[in-house]
C-alpha positions, 0 to 999 in steps of 0.5 A: 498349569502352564496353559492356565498361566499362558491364559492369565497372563494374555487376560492381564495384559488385555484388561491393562491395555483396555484400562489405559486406552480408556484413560488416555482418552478420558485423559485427551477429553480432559485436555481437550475441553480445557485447552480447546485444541487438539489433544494429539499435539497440543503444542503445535495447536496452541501456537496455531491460535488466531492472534491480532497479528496472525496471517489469515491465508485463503486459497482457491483452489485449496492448496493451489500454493503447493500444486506442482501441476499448477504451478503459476498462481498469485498472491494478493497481499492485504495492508491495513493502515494502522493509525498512529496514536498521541500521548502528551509528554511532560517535562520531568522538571525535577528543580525542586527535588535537586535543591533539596539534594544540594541542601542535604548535610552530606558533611565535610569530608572528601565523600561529601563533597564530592556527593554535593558537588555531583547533586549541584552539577545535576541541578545546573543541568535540570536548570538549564535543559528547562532553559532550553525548553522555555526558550524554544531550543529543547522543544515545550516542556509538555508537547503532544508526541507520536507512542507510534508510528502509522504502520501497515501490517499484513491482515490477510493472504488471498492465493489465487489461480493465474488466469489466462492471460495477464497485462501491464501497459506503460504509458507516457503523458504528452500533449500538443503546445501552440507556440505563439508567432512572437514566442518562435521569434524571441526563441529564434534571436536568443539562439541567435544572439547566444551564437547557436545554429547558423544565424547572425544577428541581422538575420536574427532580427530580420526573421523576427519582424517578420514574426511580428508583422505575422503575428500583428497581422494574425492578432487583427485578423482575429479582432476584425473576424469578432466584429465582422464573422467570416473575414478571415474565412474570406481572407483565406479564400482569396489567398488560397491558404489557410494559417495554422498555428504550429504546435509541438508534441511536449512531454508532461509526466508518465501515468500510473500502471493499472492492473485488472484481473478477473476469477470465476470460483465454482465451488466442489465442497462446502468447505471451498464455498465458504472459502470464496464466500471470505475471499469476496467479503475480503476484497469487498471489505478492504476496498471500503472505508468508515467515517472517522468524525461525524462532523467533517465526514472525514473518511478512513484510508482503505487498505492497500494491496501487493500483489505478486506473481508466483511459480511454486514457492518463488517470485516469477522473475519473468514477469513484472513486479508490481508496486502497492496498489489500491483496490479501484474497482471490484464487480461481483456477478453470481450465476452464468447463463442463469442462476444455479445454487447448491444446497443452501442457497450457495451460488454455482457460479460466482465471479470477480472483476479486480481493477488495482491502480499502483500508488507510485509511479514507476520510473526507469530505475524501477524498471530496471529492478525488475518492476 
């Protein structure tokens, strides 16, 4: 009887157990259709629904954000301008509202007077911020006003690997100046007339009709070589030298960084193809613009790029920061020494060239912040 019981009991307990396990899935099917997420953890997928803020990350190699054996990778950081938008602002001109107010019977207790006198100090202030208004001082009683700044917000994250080598040069604007015979001499009696260097007045003078006898002498040259080509070339052949004008090197400004960067994706899954398939249109997509208005072919401002070097999760402080760019240059090349593709039509082989210039320009306290 015991036996029998032991066998009823393990019969009971399997046919609960095969009941359940059917109504759960049944029940995750359920869920699963109304809620399009996954049953398992319904909470976490939820909050994983692309929304217009979401961050779309994109990697290649997949993960190469968390492999220890890589380490080094860079991550390209899409802004994508956000247009500022305009709403018309009226004045809430409540004059007529408070009249009615101060008119109000609020009877002649210490109450009321106090409730007319509150509804009579409105009305002066209503009164004279619509003054203001008129006047200029407050601004006009309808103006067009900014709901919104123009902001930039983060549309996409684009992980790569770090290539082989990367560069930065630095570069300073200088140009070379011709200074004018009459210019040196003006310069050298002011200095000496202000008491600087070793000259007096005497000397100052004297060097400077010297200067201008040579440079007299420089300015003919040139209109007697206009009328007769060759006189000054003859000139210089009996004096047996030559007059040049002297130059100095002046500093005019200092140029903006450049940043180039090139990839080659070979692509080991479908998954991975699709992935670098995004990551070209991505570069492609935000480099370009659209008309705003027909008419002036006015056109949009691309979206900008940060770029920052990372090891692991952090900045690599060994190496430059870099300033917003914009995407100047972008080559796309499929194939190497000849075309190949997978299944489907999918290049073996595809490769990009990046050309990134800095929007600002990076002076010495930059640098000294680690740029």
């Amino acid at each position: 009887m015991a036996i029998l019981d032991g066998l009823k009991n393990a019969v009971t307990a399997n046919v609960t157990r095969s009941a359940n396990k059917v109504a759960v899935n049944g029940l995750n099917n359920i869920v699963g259709d109304i809620f399009g997420v996954n049953p398992t953890n319904p909470a976490a997928a939820l909050t994983n629904r692309p929304t217009k803020f979401t961050t779309k990350n994109l990697a290649y190699p997949a993960g190469v954000e968390g492999d220890d054996q890589q380490g080094h990778h860079i991550i390209f950081e899409i802004l994508e301008q956000d247009k500022a938008k305009l709403k018309a602002k009226k004045g809430t001109n409540d004059i007529a509202k408070l009249k009615e107010e101060v008119e109000n019977n609020y009877g002649t207790d210490e109450a009321g007077k106090a409730k007319r006198k509150e509804a009579e100090e409105n009305l002066a202030v209503e009164m004279k911020r619509v003054g203001d208004q008129k006047s200029g001082a407050g601004g006009s009683s309808n103006s067009i006003q900014l709901s919104r700044n123009a902001t930039t917000r983060i549309s996409t994250l684009i992980a790569l690997y770090m290539p082989a080598s990367i560069s930065v040069s630095y570069n300073s604007k200088y140009g070379e100046q011709e200074i004018s015979t009459l210019a040196g001499a003006a310069a050298g009696a002011l200095d000496a007339f202000a008491g600087r260097g070793d000259a007096d007045a005497s000397t100052a003078l004297k060097g400077a009709l010297d200067n201008m006898g040579k440079g007299l002498e420089t300015g003919l040259m040139k209109i007697v070589d206009t009328a007769a080509p060759g006189a000054s070339a003859l000139l210089a052949l009996e004096k047996g030298a030559v007059r040049t004008p002297k130059m100095e090197l002046m500093f005019e400004g200092i140029g903006r960084r450049e940043f180039s960067y090139e990839f080659t994706f070979i692509p080991k899954s479908e998954d991975e193809a699709k992935t670098i398939k995004e990551i070209v249109y991505q570069f492609k997509f935000h480099m370009a613009s659209n008309y705003t208005d027909g008419t002036f072919r006015e056109m949009e401002i691309p979206s900008m790029f940060n770029i920052y070097y990372k090891y692991k999760s952090a900045d690599n402080d060994h190496l430059n920061r870099i300033s917003t760019c914009a995407l100047e240059g972008l080559d796309v090349s499929y194939g190497a020494d000849r075309f190949v593709a997978y299944e489907g039509g999918v290049p073996q082989t595809t490769k990009i060239s990046l050309k990134f210039k800095e929007m600002e320009i990076i002076t010495k306290k930059q640098i000294s912040e680690g740029f």
